[in-house]
C-alpha positions in Angstrom: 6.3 10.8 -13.2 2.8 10.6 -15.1 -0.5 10.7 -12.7 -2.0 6.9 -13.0 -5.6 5.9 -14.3 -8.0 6.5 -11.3 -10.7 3.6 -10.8 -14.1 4.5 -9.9 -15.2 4.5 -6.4 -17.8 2.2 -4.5 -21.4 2.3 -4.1 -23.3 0.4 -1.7 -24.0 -3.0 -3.3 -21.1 -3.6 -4.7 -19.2 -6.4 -4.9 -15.9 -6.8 -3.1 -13.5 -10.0 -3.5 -11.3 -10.7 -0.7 -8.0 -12.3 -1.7 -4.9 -13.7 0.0 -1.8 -13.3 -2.1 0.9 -13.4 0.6 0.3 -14.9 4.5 -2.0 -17.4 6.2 -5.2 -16.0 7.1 -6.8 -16.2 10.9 -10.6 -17.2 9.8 -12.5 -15.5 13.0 -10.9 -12.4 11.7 -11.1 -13.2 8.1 -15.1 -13.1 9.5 -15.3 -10.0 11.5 -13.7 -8.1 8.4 -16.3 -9.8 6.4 -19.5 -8.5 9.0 -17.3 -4.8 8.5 -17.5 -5.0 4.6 -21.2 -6.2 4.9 -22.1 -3.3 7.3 -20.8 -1.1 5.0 -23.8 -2.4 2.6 -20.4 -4.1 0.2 -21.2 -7.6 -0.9 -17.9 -9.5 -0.2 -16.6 -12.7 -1.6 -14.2 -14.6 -0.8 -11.9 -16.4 -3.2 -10.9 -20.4 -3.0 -7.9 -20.3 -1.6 -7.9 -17.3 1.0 -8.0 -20.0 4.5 -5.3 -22.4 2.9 -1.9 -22.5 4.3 1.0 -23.9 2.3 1.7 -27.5 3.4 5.9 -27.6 3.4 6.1 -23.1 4.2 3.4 -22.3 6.1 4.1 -18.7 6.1 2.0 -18.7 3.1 -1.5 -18.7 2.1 -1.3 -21.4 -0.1 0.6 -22.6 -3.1 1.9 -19.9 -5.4 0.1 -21.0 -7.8 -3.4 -20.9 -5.6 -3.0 -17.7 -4.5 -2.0 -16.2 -7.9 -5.1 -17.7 -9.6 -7.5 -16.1 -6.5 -6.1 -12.9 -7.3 -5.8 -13.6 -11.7 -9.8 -14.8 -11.3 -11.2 -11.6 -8.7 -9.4 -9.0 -11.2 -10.8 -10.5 -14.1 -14.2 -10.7 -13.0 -16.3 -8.8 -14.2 -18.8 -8.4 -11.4 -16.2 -7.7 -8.8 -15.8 -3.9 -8.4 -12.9 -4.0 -5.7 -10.2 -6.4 -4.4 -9.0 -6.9 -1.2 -6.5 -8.3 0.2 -7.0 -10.6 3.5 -3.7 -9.4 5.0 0.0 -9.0 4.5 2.8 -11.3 5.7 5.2 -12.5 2.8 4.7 -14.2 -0.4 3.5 -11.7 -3.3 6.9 -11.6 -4.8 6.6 -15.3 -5.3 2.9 -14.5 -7.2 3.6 -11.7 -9.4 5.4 -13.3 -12.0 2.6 -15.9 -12.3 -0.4 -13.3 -13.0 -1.2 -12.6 -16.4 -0.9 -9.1 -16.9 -2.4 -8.9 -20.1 -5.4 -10.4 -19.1 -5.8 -8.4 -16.3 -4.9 -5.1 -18.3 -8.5 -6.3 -20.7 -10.4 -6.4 -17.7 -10.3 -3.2 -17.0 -9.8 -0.4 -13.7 -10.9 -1.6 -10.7 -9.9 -0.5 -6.9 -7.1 -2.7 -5.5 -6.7 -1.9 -1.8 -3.6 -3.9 0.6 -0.6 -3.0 2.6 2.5 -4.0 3.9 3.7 -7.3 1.6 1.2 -6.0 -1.4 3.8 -3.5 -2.2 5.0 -5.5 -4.6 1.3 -5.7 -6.2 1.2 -1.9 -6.1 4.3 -1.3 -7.7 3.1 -4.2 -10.5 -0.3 -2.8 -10.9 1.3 0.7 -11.4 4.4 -0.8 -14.0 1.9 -3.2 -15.9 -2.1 -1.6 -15.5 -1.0 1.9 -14.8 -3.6 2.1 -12.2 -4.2 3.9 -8.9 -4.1 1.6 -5.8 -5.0 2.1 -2.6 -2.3 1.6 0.5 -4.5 0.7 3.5 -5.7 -1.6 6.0 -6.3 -5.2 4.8 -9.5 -6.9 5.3 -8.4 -9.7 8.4 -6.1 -7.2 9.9 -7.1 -6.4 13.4 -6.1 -2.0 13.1 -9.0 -2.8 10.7 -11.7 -5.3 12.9 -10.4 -3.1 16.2 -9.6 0.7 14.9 -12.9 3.0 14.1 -10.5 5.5 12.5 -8.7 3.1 10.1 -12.4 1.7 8.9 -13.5 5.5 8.7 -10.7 6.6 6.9 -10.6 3.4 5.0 -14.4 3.8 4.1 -14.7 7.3 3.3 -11.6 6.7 0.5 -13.7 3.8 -1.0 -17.5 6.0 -1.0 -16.4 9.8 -1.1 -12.4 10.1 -1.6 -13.5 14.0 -2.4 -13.8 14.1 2.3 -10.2 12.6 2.6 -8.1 14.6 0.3 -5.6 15.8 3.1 -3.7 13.5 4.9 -1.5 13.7 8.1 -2.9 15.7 10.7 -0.1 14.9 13.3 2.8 15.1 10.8 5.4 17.1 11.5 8.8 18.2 9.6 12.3 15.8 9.0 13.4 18.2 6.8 11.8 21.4 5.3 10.0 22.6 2.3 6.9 22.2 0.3 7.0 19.9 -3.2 4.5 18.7 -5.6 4.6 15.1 -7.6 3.0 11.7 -8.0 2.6 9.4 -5.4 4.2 5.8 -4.8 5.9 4.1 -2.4 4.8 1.3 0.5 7.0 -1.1 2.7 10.8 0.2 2.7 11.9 -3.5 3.0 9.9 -4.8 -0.6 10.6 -1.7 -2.7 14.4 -2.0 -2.1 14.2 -6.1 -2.2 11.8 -5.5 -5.6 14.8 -3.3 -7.7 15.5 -4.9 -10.6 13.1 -7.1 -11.2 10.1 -6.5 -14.0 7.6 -5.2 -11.6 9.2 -2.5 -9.7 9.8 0.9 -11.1 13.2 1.8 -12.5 12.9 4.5 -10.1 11.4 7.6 -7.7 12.4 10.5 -10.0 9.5 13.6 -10.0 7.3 11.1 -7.3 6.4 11.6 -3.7 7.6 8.5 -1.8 5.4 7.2 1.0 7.2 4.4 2.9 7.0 2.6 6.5 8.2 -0.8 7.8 7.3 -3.3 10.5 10.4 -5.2 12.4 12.9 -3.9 10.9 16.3 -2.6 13.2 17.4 0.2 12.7 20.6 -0.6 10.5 18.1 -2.5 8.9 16.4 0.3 7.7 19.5 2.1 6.7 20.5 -0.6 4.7 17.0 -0.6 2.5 17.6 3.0 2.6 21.6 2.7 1.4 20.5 0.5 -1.7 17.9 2.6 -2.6 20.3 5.6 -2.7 23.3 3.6 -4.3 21.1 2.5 -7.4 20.0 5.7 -7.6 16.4 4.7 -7.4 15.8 7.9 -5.0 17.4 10.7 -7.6 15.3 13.3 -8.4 12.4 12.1 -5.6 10.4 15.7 -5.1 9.6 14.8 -1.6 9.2 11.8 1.1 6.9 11.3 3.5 7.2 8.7 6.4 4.8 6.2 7.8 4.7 4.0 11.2 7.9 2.1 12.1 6.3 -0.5 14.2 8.7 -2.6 16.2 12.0 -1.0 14.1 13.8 0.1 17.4 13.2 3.1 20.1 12.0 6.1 17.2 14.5 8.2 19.2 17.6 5.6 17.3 15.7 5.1 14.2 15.1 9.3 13.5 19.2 9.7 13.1 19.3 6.9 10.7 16.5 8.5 8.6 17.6 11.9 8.4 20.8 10.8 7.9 19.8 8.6 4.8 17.2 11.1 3.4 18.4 14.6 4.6 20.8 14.5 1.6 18.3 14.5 -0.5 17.7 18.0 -0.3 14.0 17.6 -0.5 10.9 18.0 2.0 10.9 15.4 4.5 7.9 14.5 6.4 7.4 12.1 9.2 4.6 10.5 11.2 1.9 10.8 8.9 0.0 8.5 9.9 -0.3 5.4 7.4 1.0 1.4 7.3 1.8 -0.8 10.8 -0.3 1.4 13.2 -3.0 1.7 15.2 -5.6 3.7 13.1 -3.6 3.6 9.9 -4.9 6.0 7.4 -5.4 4.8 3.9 -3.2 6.4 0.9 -3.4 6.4 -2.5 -0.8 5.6 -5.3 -0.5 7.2 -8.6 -2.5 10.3 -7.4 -0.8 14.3 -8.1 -0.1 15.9 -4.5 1.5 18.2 -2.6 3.8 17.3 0.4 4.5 20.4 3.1 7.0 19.5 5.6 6.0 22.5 7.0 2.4 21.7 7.9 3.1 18.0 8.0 0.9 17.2 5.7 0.1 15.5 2.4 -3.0 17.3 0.0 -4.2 15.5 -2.9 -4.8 17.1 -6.3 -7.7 14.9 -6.9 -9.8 12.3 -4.7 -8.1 8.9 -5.1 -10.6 7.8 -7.0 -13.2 8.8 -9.6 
């Protein structure tokens, strides 16, 4: 697995366009993530649609077609140096085939930061741009208005990624060992529903796989797990390292399941790092050479995430 293009990182001034490519948006916290980005001395927009809510499915932001020109229109602007996503919920598979890629390929690297349901943009943005994104907290999320280490971790990726280039203080070992590869990886639940299709890699092989999940029962998990190891999308994954499972059971009955689904692997296992549904999430890059030690329990980049 090749090391993706790495966009430039802020500076203060620039422009930041917030986006809602998957759930409805609460607008008080939509604001207090706005007076955040401002703080922060980032000039943040925010696109048409990113307060509309789907008339017949209101568990979207939004028609598909809405939200997937909000997010076509902030990539492909040319004063927009970041985009943002306003939170996560469900509804970017039902976007990505609108977007076109080839547009959004012309205009260039930019930083594309979300989490939980933007997996499925990730995984697009690394199949089709071949770009580095970033996997943390989203702009309306309340870890993000309510967690000073998810901002700071958050901010120093976006200003001075060189400070953040080892992640996982509290990490400790699932299974043992020390490997090097690429990173990808995201919400368990959209990177087994996303096999198969266009925009989801045809698998892990020579990558280190980052991946969490939010209410999701324990079998549940096994079964993402299960598909991912039948299609052999995990085959020849150097190393795994595991995020929060919010509300996914007692960790005490979820552990079994995952060292019984990724011990076979035979590679380093790491858990509790420290990233996706928890309180002061860490931010991650994908698409970025690193080195996972199950031993340490922790994850050190190559490279900052971002130029």
């Amino acid at each position: 697995m090749k090391e993706l293009v790495r966009p430039s990182r802020l500076a203060p001034g620039a422009r930041v366009a917030v986006v809602a490519p998957s759930g409805p948006v609460a607008e008080e916290r939509l604001q207090a993530g706005l007076d955040l980005l401002r703080g922060w001395d980032l000039d943040p927009v925010v696109a048409p649609h990113v307060l509309d809510r789907h008339s017949a499915l209101p568990y979207l932001a939004g028609t598909d077609a809405d939200r997937a020109a909000d997010l076509q229109r902030a990539w492909c602007d040319p004063g927009v140096d970041a985009v943002l996503c306003a939170r996560g919920g469900y509804g970017a598979q039902r976007v990505v085939d609108l977007l076109d890629w080839d547009a959004m390929r012309a205009a260039g690297p930019k930083v594309f930061v979300g989490f939980s349901d933007s997996t499925t943009l990730h995984e697009a943005f690394a199949v089709r741009l071949g770009l580095v994104t970033l996997y943390g907290p989203v702009a309306a999320g309340i870890d993000f208005i309510k967690n000073a280490r998810a901002q700071g971790h958050l901010r120093a990726t976006l200003f001075a990624p060189e400070t953040v280039r080892v992640v996982g203080a509290a990490g400790s070992g699932l299974a043992p060992g020390r490997a090097r590869g690429v990173t990808l990886g995201g919400c368990l639940t959209l990177l087994a529903t996303g096999y198969g299709t266009p925009h989801t890699r045809a698998g892990a092989r020579g990558g280190l796989l980052l991946i969490e999940d939010v209410g999701e029962p324990p079998y549940s998990v096994d079964r993402a797990l299960t598909q991912l190891l039948r299609t052999g999308w995990l085959d020849g994954v150097a190393g795994v390292a595991l995020g929060s499972w919010d509300r996914c059971g007692p960790y005490e009955e979820l552990r079994p399941v995952l060292a019984d689904r990724l011990g076979g692997l035979g590679v380093p296992v790491v858990e509790e790092l420290g990233f996706g549904h928890c309180e002061g999430a860490l931010t991650v890059p994908f698409g970025v050479s690193a080195v996972l030690d199950a031993d340490e329990g922790t994850l050190a980049l190559d490279t900052p995430a971002l130029r």
